[in-house]
RONUVO-939733 format. One record per residue (C-alpha): y, x, z. Coordinates in steps of 0.5 Angstrom, whole numbers, plus 2048, in hexadecimal, padded with zeros to 3 digits. Each point is the difference from the previous one (the first is absolute). Layout:
BEGIN
YXZ
...
This chain:
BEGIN
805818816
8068017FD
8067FA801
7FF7FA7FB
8047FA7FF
7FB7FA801
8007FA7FF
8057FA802
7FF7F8800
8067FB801
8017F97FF
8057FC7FD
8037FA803
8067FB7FE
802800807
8028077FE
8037FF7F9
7FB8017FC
7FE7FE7F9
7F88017FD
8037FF7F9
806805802
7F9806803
7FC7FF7FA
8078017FC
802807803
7F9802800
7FE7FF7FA
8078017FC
8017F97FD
8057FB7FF
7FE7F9804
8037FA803
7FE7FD807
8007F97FD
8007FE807
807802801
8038017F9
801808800
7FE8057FC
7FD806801
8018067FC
7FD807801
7FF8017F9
804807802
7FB803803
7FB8007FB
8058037FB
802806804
7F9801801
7FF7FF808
7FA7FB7FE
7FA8037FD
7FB7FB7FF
7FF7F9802
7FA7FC801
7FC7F9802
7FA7FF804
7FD7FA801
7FA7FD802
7FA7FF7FC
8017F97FB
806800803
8057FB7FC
8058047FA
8067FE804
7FF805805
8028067FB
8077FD7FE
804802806
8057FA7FF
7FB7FB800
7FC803805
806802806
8037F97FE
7F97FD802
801804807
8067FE801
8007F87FF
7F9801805
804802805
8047FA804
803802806
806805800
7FD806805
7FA8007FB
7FD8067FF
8008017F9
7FC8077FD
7FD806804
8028077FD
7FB805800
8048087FE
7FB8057FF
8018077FE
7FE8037FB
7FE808801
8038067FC
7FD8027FB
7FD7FA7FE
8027FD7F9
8037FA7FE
7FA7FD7FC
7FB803807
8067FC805
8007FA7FC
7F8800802
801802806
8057FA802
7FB7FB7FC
7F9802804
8037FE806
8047FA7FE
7F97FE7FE
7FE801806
8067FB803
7FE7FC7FA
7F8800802
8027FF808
8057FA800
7FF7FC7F9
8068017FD
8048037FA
805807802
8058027FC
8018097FF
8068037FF
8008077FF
806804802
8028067FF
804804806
806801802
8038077FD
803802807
7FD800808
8037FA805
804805802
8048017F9
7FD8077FE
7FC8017FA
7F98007FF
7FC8057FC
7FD7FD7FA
7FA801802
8017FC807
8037FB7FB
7FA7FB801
7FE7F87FF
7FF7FA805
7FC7F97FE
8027F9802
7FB7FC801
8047F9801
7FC7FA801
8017F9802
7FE7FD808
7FB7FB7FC
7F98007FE
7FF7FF7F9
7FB7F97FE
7FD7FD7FC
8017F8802
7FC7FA7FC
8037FA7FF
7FE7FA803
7FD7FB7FD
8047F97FF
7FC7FA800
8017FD7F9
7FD8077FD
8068017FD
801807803
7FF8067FE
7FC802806
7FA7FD7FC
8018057FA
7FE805805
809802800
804803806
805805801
801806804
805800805
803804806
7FC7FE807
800801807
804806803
7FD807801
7FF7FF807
7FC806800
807804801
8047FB803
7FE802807
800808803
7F87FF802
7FD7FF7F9
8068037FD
7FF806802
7F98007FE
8027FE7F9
8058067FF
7FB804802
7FB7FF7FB
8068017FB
803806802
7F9803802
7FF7FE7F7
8068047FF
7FE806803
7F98007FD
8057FF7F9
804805801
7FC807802
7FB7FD7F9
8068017FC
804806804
7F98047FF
8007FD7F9
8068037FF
7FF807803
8037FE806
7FE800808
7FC7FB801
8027FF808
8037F9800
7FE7FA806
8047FA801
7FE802808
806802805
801806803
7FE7FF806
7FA7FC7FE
7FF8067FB
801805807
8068037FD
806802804
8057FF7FB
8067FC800
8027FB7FC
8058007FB
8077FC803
8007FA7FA
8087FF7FE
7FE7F97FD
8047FD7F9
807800803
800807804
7FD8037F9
8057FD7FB
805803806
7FF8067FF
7FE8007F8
8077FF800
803805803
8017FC807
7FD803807
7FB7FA804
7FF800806
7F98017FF
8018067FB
803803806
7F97FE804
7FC8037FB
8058067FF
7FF801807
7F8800800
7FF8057FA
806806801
8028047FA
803807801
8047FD7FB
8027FA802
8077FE803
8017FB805
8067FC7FF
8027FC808
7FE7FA7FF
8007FA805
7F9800800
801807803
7FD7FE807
7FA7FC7FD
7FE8067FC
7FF805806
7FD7FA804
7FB7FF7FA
7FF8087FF
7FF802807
7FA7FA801
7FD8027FA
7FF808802
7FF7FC808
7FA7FE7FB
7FE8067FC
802805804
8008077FD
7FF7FD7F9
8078027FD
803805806
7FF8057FA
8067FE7FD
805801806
7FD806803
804802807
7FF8087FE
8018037FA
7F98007FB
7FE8067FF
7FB8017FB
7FA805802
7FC8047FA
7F97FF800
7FB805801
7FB8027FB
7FA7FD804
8047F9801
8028007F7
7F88017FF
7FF7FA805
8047FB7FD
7FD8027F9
7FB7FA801
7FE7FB804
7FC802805
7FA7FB7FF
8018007F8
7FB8037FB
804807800
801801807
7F77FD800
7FF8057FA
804807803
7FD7FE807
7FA8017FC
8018077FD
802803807
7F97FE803
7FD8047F9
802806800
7FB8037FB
8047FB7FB
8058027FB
807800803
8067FD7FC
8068057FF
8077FC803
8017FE7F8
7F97FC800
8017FE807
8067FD7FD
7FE7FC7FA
7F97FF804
8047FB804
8037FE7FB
7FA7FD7FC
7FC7FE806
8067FB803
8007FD7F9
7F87FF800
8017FD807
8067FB7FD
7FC7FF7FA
7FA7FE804
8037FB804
8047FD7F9
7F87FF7FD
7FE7FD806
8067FA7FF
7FE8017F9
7F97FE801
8037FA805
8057FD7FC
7FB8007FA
7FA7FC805
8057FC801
8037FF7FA
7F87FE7FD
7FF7FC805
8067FC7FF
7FE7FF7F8
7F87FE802
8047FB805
8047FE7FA
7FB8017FB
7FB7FB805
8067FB800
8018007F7
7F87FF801
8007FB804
8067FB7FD
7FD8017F9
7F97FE802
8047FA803
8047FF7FA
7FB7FF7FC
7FC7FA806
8087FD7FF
8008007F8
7F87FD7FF
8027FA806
8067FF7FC
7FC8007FA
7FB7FB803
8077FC803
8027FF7F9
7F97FE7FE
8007FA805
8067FE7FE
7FF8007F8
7F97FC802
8037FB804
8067FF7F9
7FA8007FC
7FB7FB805
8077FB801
8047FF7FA
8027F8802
801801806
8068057FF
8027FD7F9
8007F9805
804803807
8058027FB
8007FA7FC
8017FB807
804805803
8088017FF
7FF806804
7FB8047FC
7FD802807
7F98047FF
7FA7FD803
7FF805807
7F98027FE
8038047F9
805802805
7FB802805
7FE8057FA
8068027FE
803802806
7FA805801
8008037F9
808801802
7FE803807
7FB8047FE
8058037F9
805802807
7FA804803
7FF8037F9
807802800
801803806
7F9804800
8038037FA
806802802
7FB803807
7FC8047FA
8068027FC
803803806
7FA803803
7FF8037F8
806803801
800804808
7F98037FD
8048037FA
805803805
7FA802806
7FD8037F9
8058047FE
803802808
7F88027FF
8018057FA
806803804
7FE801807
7FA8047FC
8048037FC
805803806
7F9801804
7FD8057FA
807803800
800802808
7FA8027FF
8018057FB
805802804
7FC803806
7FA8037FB
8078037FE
802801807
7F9803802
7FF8057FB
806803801
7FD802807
7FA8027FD
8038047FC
803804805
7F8802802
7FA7FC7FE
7FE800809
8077FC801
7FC7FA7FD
7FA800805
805801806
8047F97FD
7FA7FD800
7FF801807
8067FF803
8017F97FB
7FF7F9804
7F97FD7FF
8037FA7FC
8038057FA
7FB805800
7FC7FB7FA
8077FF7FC
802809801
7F98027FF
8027FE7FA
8068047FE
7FC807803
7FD8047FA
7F9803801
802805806
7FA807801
7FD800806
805801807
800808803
7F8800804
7FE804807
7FD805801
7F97FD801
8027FE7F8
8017F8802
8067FC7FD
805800805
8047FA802
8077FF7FE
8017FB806
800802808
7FA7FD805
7FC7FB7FD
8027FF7F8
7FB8047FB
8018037F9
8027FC7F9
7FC8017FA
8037FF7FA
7FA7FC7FE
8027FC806
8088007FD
8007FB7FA
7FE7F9802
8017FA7FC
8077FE7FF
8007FA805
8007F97FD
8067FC801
């Protein structure tokens, strides 16, 4: 695995000078007032200069249209919380892989804000932002490393739905079955280390399940864990983090102690070292890191002069592939053949070539194969979830219909007695039978809606699964083009090289290779005129009857 960003969550809290209203305005690139102390927030900047790409609002399923406005709904967190070292939001930053367009980014940030969403009950806010153009160090980044990283900002309360008590006169608005949604108890879940952990787990494992989906959808290597290097088993060390102030020094030109730290901890045959008070602190960090790591970087200060040794005509052959690899299994495979035909040094070349690019290819399809399975079982999953919410929906809508009959019926059966509490009473208060029925047409109606809006949104993801599908495929009929390409080219060079792939390939890929090979004449024969086997000890002869399979199903 290759050296990842991963993702970080930090909490916010008044003990620290934080504002909610101020987060959301900087990660948004807004314009809001803390109304709390007065003061405005204003980043409409970054917006401009193109440092936001996209902002979005999750939120739960009937949740309240106030939470999609983030003046209203930050406002709301900042009056919930009363105490002066209260926590106010949780900032989850998620990085995005390169490659990844912005529209794929948005997509990414919003399948694990869902999940936050899913798992706590309450809305998130994403801020898109685009990186910085130059590294912590102040050096330039290529305008390929130049990537994206999302803000999950959400607030420390579960979002609920609260009903109003009713009053004793039947004067409140709890008969007519009303209530409101408010901010509840705390997310105790990440207050305290035991459950947090857990909790921050489970998102940052959802990250990395996004993440290699969209790399590999955007060609790259899809080798993303949220897991540590020592949990992964690796002996890589991680990189010195400079922190924001350290960074903002040394992106001004201005040399931090930490910069020093790390400077020491990655040498450059190009850096210079300019003595700082922090000189000894560095030796110190540098020797406890090669106490640590011994040998890992003693190339780079050798105590005798490097001396570079030409290589051997054996040991240039030896590196050509690996040594485990289809081309090493396939030439090995010729040397036990003698009666097969021999490549000249030019086919040997492109030979070696062709069969490391059908080893690539292979594996590629096979997470092709994965990626597609995945992605149709997460549409039958969503396709499930559409299904069910419309058989409810339409259970909803015919309960509600019956509910509005009850209460037409009961108008219609007590005409004086409405006309007789209105007349009587200055308050024109309802009878609490009419109430009653009322009350459940109006429950039943929030049902609906949010039912609805369930329905919508399950339409919608089954439409973005349908055509992740249609190009998942597509990209698997390309790769697979590619190895019929790659093979023939093998066998082009002589139609016996086709049997001798077929008996040096993994069991897994015959069926998919068998495919790619053309009808191949039978393999040299021995002198009692049986077919010969391609394959030392056990392994027997392939016919070409035997070589063209159905394409396997996906």
């Amino acid at each position: 695995m290759t050296h990842h960003a991963r993702p970080h969550l930090t909490t916010h809290t008044r003990s620290k000078g934080h504002s909610a209203v101020a987060g959301v305005a900087y990660r948004l690139g807004l314009r809001l007032q803390d109304r709390r102390t007065g003061e405005w927030h204003d980043y409409r900047r970054r917006e401009a200069g193109a440092e936001i790409v996209a902002t979005l609002t999750v939120a739960p399923v009937g949740a309240p249209a106030w939470v999609l406005d983030p003046q209203t709904a930050w406002t709301e967190v900042e009056a919930a919380e009363r105490r002066k070292d209260s926590q106010l939001a949780h900032d989850f930053r998620l990085p995005i892989p390169f490659g990844v367009s912005d529209a794929d980014a948005l997509a990414m940030a919003r399948r694990v804000a869902q999940r936050i969403c899913d798992d706590l009950h309450t809305f998130v806010s994403i801020g898109l932002h685009r990186d910085s153009t130059v590294d912590a160090m102040g050096i330039a980044k290529p305008h390929d490393r130049v990537g994206i990283h999302a803000h999950l900002y959400f607030p420390t309360r579960r979002l609920v739905f609260q009903a109003d008590a009713s009053s004793g006169d039947g004067n409140s608005e709890g008969e007519t079955g009303e209530g409101t949604w408010v901010l509840g108890d705390k997310l105790r879940v990440l207050s305290t280390k035991a459950t947090a952990a857990a909790c921050i787990e489970r998102f940052n494992a959802a990250w990395a399940e996004a993440a290699n989906e969209f790399a590999a959808a955007a060609g790259q290597v899809p080798d993303f864990s949220h897991l540590s290097y020592a949990r992964l088993g690796l002996s890589k060390i991680p990189q010195l983090t400079l922190g924001a102030a350290a960074t903002a020094m040394e992106r001004r030109g201005e040399r931090s102690w930490k910069g020093d730290l790390a400077r020491a901890g990655a040498p450059s045959p190009a850096a210079t070292v300019v003595p700082s008070p922090t000189a000894g602190a560095v030796e110190r960090l540098a020797a406890r890191r090669a106490a640590a790591s011994p040998g890992t970087r003693a190339w780079l200060n050798p105590a005798e002069p490097i001396v570079m040794r030409p290589h051997s005509p054996s040991e240039s052959k030896a590196v050509e592939f690996s040594a485990n690899g289809l081309a090493a299994r396939f030439f090995a495979e010729l040397d036990r053949k003698p009666d097969l035909p021999r490549p000249t040094p030019e086919q040997r070349t492109d030979l070696i070539g062709w069969l490391n690019r059908i080893e690539k290819t292979l594996r590629t399809l096979a997470r092709a194969v994965a990626r597609l399975l995945s992605l149709k079982d997460n549409r039958n999953r969503d396709d499930v979830a559409r299904a069910t919410f419309a058989v409810e929906l339409d259970d909803r809508r015919r309960r509600r219909e019956e509910a509005r009959q009850a209460v037409a019926a009961w108008l219609a059966s007590h005409p004086w007695r409405l006309r007789l509490v209105q007349t009587v009473s200055a308050s024109h208060r309802k009878p609490g039978a009419l109430v009653e029925r009322e009350g459940r047409v109006a429950a039943i109606h929030r049902e609906v809606q949010q039912l609805k809006r369930g329905a919508d949104d399950a339409v919608g993801r089954v439409a973005e699964w349908d055509a992740r599908i249609a190009l998942a495929a597509e990209e698997l009929d390309t790769a697979q083009a590619g190895l019929t390409a790659a093979a023939q080219r093998v066998c082009g060079l002589d139609p016996l090289y086709g049997m001798v792939l077929l008996s040096v390939a993994e069991p897994e890929h015959l069926p998919r290779l068998s495919l790619t090979i053309p009808e191949t004449p039978a393999g040299p024969t021995s002198e009692d005129g049986m077919t010969a086997p391609l394959k030392a000890g056990e392994s027997l002869a392939l016919r070409p009857s035997e070589l063209h399979r159905p394409r396997p199903a996906i």
